[in-house]
C-alpha positions as CSV (number, residue, x, y, z in Angstrom):
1,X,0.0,0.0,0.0
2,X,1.3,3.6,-1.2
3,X,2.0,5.7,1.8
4,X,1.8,9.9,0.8
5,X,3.7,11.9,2.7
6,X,2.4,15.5,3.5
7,X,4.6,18.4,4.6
8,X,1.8,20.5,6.7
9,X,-1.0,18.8,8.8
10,X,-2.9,21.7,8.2
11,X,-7.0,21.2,6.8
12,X,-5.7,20.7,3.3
13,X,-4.0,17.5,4.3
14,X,-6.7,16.5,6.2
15,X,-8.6,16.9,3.0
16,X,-6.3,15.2,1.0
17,X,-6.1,12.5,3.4
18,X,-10.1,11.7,3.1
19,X,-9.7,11.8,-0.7
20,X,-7.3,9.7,-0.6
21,X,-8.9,7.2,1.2
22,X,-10.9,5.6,-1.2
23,X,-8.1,4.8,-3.4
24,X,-6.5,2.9,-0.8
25,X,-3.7,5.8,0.1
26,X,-2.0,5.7,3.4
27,X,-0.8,9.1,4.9
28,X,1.8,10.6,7.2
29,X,1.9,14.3,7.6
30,X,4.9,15.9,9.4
31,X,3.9,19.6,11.6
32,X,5.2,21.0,14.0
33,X,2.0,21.8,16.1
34,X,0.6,19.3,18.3
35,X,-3.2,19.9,17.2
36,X,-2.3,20.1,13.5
37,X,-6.3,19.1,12.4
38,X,-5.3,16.5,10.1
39,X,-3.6,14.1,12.6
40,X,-7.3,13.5,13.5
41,X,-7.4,11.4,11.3
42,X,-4.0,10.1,10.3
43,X,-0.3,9.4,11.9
44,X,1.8,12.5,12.7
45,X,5.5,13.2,12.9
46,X,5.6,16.0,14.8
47,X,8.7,18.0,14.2
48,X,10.4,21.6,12.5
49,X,10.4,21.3,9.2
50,X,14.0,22.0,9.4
51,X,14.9,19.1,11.3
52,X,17.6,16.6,9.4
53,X,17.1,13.7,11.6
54,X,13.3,14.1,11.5
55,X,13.3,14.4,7.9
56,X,15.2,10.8,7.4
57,X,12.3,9.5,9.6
58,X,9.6,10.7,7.6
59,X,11.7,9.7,4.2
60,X,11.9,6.2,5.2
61,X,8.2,6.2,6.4
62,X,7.1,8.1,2.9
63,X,6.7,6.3,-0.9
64,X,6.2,10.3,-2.4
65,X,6.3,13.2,-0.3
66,X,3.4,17.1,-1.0
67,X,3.3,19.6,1.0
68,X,-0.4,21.5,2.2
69,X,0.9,25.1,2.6
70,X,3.6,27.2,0.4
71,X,5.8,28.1,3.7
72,X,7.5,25.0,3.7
73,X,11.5,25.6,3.9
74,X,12.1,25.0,0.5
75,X,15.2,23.9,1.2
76,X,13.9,21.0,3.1
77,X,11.6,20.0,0.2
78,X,14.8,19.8,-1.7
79,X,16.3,17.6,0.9
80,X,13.4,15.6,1.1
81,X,13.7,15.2,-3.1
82,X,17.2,13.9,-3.1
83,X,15.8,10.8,-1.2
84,X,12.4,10.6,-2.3
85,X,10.1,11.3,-5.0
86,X,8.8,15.4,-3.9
87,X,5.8,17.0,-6.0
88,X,5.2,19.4,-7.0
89,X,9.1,20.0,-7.3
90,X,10.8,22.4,-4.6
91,X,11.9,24.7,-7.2
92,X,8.1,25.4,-7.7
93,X,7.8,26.0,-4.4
94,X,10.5,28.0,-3.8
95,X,9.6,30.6,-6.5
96,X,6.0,30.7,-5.3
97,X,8.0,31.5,-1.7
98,X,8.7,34.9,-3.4
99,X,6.7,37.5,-4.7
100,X,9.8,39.0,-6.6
101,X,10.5,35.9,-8.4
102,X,7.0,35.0,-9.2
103,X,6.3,38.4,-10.7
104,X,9.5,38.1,-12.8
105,X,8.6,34.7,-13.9
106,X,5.0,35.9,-15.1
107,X,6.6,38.9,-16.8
108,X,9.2,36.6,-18.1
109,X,6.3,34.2,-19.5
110,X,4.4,37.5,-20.9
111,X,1.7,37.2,-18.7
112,X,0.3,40.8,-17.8
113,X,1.1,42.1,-13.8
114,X,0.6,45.0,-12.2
115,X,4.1,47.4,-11.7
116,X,6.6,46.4,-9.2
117,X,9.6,47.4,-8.0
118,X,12.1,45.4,-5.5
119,X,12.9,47.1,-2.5
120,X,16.0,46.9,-0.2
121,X,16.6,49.9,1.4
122,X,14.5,52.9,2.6
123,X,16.0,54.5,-0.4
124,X,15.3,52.3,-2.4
125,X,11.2,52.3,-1.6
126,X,11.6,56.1,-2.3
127,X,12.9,55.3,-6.0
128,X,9.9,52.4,-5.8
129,X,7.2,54.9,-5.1
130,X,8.5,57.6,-7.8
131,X,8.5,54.4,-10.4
132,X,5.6,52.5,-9.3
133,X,3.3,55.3,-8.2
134,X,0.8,55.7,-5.4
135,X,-1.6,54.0,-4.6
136,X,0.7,50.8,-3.9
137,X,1.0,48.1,-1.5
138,X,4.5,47.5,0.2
139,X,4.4,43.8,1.0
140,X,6.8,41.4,2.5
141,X,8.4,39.0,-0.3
142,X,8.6,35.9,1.5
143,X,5.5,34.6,4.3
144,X,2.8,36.9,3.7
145,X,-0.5,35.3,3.0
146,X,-4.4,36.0,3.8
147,X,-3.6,39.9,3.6
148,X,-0.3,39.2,6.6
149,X,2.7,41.3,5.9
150,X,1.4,44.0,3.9
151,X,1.0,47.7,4.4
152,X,-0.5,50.1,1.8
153,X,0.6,53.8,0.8
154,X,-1.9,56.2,-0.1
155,X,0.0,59.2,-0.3
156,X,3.7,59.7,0.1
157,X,3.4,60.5,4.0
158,X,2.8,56.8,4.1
159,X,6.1,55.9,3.3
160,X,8.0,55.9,7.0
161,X,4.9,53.9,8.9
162,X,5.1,51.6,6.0
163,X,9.0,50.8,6.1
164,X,8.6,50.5,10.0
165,X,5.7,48.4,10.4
166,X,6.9,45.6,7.9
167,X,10.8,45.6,9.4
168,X,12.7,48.9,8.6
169,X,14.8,46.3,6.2
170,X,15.0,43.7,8.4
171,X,13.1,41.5,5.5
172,X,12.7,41.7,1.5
173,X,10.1,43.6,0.3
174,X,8.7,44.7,-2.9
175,X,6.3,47.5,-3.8
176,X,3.4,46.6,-6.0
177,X,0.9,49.5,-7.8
178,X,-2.6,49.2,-6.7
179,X,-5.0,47.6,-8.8
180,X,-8.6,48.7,-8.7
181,X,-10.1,45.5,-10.2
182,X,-13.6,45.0,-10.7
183,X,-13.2,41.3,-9.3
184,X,-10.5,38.2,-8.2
185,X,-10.8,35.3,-10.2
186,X,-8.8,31.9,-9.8
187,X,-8.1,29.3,-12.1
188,X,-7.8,25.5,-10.5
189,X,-5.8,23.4,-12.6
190,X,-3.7,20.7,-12.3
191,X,-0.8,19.0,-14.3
192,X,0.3,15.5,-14.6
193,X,3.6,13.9,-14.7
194,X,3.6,13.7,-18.1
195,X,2.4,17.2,-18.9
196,X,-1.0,16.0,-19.4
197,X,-2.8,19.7,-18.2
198,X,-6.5,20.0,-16.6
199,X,-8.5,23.3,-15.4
200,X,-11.3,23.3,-13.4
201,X,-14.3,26.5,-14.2
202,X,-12.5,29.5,-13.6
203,X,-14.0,31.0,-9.9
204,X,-14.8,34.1,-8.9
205,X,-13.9,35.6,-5.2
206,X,-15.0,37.4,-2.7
207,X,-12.9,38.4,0.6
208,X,-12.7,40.2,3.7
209,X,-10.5,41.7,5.7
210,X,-7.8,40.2,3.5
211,X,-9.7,36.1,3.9
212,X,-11.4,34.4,1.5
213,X,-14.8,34.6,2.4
214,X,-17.0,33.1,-0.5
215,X,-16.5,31.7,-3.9
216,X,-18.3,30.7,-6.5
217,X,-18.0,28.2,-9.6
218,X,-18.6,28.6,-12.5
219,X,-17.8,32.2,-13.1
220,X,-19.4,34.5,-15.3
221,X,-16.9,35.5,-17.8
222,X,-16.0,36.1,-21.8
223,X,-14.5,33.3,-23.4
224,X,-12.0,35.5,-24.3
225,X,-11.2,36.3,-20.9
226,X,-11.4,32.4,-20.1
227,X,-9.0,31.2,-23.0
228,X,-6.7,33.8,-21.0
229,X,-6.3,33.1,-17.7
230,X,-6.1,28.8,-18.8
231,X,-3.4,29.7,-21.4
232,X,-1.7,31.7,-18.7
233,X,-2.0,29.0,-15.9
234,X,-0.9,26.2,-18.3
235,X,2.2,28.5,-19.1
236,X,3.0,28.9,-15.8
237,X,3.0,24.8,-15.2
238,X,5.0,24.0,-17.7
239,X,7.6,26.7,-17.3
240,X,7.9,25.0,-13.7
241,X,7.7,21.2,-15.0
242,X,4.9,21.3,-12.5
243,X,3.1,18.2,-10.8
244,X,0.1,18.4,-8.9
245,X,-2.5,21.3,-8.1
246,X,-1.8,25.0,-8.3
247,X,-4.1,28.5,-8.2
248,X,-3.3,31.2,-10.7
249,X,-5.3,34.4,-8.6
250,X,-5.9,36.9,-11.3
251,X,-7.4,40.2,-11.0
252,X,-9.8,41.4,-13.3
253,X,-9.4,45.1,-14.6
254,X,-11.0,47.2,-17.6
255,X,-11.9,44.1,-19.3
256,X,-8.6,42.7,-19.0
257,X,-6.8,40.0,-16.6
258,X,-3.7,40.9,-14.4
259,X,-2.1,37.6,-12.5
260,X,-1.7,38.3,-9.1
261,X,0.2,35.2,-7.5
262,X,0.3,31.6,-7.5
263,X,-0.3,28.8,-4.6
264,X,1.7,25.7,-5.5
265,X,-0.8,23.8,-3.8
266,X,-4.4,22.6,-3.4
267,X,-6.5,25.7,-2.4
268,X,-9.2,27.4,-0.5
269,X,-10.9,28.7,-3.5
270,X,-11.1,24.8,-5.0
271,X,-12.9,23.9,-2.1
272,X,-16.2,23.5,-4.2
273,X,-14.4,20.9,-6.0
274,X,-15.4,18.5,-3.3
275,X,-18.8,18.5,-4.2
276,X,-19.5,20.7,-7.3
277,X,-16.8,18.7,-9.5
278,X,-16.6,15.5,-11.1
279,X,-13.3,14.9,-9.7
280,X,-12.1,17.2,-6.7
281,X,-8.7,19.3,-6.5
282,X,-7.7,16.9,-3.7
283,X,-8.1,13.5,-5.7
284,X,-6.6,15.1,-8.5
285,X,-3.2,16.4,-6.7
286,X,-3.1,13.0,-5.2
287,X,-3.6,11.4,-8.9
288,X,-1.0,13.3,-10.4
289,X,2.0,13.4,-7.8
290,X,1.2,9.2,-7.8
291,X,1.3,9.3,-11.6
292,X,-2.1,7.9,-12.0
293,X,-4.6,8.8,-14.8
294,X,-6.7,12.6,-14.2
295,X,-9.8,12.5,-13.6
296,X,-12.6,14.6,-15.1
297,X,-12.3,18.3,-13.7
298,X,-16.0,19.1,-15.3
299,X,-18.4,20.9,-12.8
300,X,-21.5,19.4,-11.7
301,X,-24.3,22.5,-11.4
302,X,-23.3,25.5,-9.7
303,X,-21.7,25.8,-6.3
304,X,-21.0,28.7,-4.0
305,X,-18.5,28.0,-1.2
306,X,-18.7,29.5,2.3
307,X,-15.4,30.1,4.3
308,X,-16.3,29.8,8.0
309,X,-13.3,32.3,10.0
310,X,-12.6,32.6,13.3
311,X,-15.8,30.0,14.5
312,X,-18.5,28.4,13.1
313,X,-21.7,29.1,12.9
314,X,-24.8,26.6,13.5
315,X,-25.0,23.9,11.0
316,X,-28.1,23.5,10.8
317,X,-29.7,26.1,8.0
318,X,-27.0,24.7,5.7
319,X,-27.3,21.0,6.2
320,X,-31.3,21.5,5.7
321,X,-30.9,22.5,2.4
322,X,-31.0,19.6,-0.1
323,X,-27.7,21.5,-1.9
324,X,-25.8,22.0,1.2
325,X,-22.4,20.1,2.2
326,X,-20.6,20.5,5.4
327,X,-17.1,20.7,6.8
328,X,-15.6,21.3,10.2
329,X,-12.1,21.6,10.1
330,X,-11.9,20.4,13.6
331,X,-9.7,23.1,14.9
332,X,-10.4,25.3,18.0
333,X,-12.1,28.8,17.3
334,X,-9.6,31.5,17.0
335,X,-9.9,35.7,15.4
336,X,-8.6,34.8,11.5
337,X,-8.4,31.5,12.0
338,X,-10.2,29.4,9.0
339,X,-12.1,26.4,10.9
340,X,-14.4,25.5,8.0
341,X,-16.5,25.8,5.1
342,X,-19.9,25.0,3.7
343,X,-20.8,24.9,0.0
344,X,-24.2,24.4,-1.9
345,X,-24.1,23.3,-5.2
346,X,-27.3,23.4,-7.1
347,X,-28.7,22.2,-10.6
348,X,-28.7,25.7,-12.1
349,X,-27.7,29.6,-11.0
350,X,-31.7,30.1,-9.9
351,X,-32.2,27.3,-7.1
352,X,-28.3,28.2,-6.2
353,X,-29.5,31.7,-5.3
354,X,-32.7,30.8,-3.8
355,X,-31.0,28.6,-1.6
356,X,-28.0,31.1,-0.8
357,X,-30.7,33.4,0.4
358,X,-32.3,31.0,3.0
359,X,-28.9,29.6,4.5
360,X,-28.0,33.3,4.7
361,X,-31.2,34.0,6.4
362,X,-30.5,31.1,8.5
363,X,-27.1,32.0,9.9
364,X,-27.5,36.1,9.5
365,X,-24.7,36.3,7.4
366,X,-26.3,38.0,4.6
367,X,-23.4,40.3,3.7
368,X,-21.4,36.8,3.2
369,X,-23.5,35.8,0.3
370,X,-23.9,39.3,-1.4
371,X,-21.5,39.1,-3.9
372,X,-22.1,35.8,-5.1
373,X,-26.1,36.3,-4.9
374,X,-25.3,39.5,-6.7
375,X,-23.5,37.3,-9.7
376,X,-26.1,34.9,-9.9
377,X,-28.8,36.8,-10.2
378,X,-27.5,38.9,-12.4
379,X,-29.4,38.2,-16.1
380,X,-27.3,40.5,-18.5
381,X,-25.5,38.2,-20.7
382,X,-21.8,37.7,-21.2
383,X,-20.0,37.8,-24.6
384,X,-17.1,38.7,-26.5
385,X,-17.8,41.5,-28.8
386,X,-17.3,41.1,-32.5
């Protein structure tokens, strides 16, 4: 029997680990947290990912080694990949790691990004600001995630409470302009070992306070628009000799798609994979780091997914809903912390809406649901002009 080995015992190993049951997969993740969610359900090595001697252990435990989140030390992915099979690849992951070397590689593939500038020094984010322009973000190149390690500048008075609150140059940053899209869209794909390349429907997001807080699948857009953002993500994958499942985040603007980053890894937005997809974004990573055929990444119906952050509501309204699926994390409630998600997936965008409205009534989180009921109920049509 093949044992999977999974850097991070996070929920998306824990995920991974229940699609991976059915196909007769054992599992060992390696954390360094004592509650990591998904030892509820499988063996755990608990150690620092940096850790030689714990490393060996999990290698000789291991047939083929993922990881759940993109702050893995990529230099212990590395490791891991001069003893065992590692996918995807730690080169992958160690470019996703920065945002200056992911927005070189998309501008080096000729996929369309905001400006950027790298910043060093205090001087240097002066020069950034004057070539960039304001607004802008200043972010932190390496471990930001779910809107951590980020400060925007409105106006050049920014600029000292900016460089202070995100080291004063104790860390890498790089200055990004701000983009005022109209929405975030991500494409799920995943590649095989032997290039073989499959995209979920392109979703559309919603966040707040820098969290995912809703998405919804299929998206509304051009086929124009479409054909860009696939042709962009299957770039990207090959460029990397990628293996597994990835997110392409794009932002929409003036009828045109920027990329924003990438997460070398099964993600939040896929979520409504699990039941709104003929074969989910967690079977599929599994399929194609094991070298096993892909399965079908056609949607079934609509779906809307519900992040649940910090707690979780009452279960109730959404598991009496004949479209509603269910997931608790299993984690203790924490501010920001993501302990679970519901999603409803419907026959069409009409009885998706209707039933939006009555879990939202449910659990008074009707501001959750506005943007996607917003979408859906939206009749003008979409098409590419002439």
């Amino acid at each position: 029997m093949t044992t999977v080995g999974i850097l991070g015992g996070g929920q998306l190993a824990r995920m991974l680990a229940l699609a991976g049951a059915p196909l007769g997969l054992r599992f060992l993740v390696m954390d360094s947290v004592a509650d990591a969610c998904a030892a509820q359900f499988v063996p755990q090595l608990r150690a620092d990912y940096r850790d030689q001697a714990a490393l060996a252990e999990f290698a000789s435990r291991v047939d083929v080694a993922t990881f759940d989140f993109e702050n893995v030390p990529a230099s212990s992915a590395q490791w891991l990949a001069e003893r065992i099979p590692v996918f995807p690849v730690p080169s992958a992951l160690a470019i996703a790691q920065d945002r200056l070397a992911e927005k070189t590689l998309f501008r080096d593939l000729g996929i369309a990004v905001a400006a950027y500038a790298q910043v060093d020094s205090r001087a240097a984010l002066e020069q950034a600001v004057a070539s960039v322009g304001l607004p802008a973000i200043l972010k932190t190149r390496r471990l930001g995630y779910d809107g951590k390690g980020q400060f925007r500048l409105r106006q050049r008075s920014d600029i000292d409470a900016a460089w202070q609150a995100l080291g004063a140059g104790a860390v890498a940053l790089i200055l990004e302009a701000w983009v005022p899209f109209e929405r975030e869209l991500s494409v799920l794909a995943v590649r095989a070992r032997d290039g073989e390349f499959r995209a979920w429907p392109i979703t559309e997001n919603w966040h707040s306070d820098g969290i995912l807080a809703a998405s919804l699948a299929p998206a509304r857009i051009t086929d124009s628009l479409q054909r860009s953002a696939l042709d962009s993500a299957q770039r990207i994958a090959n460029a990397l000799d990628y293996v597994g499942v990835f997110a392409l985040e794009l932002f929409e603007c003036d009828g045109a798609l920027l990329a924003n980053e990438i997460a070398p890894r099964v993600h939040n937005s896929g979520h409504w994979t699990i039941e709104g997809a003929r074969t989910s974004q967690f079977e599929n990573h599994l399929r194609a780091v094991l070298g096993l055929p892909l399965g079908s990444t056609a949607a079934i119906g609509h779906s809307c997914m519900l992040n649940w952050v910090g707690d979780l509501p009452d279960p109730r309204p959404v598991l009496s809903s004949p479209y509603g699926h269910w997931h608790d994390y299993g984690k203790s409630a924490r501010e920001g912390r993501k302990v679970g998600h519901a999603t409803l997936t419907a026959p069409d965008r009409e009885q998706l809406a209707d039933a939006l409205c009555v879990v939202a009534e449910g659990l008074q989180r009707t501001a959750q649901v506005a943007g996607p009921l917003a979408r859906l109920r939206d009749a003008a049509p979409m098409w590419d002009a002439p």
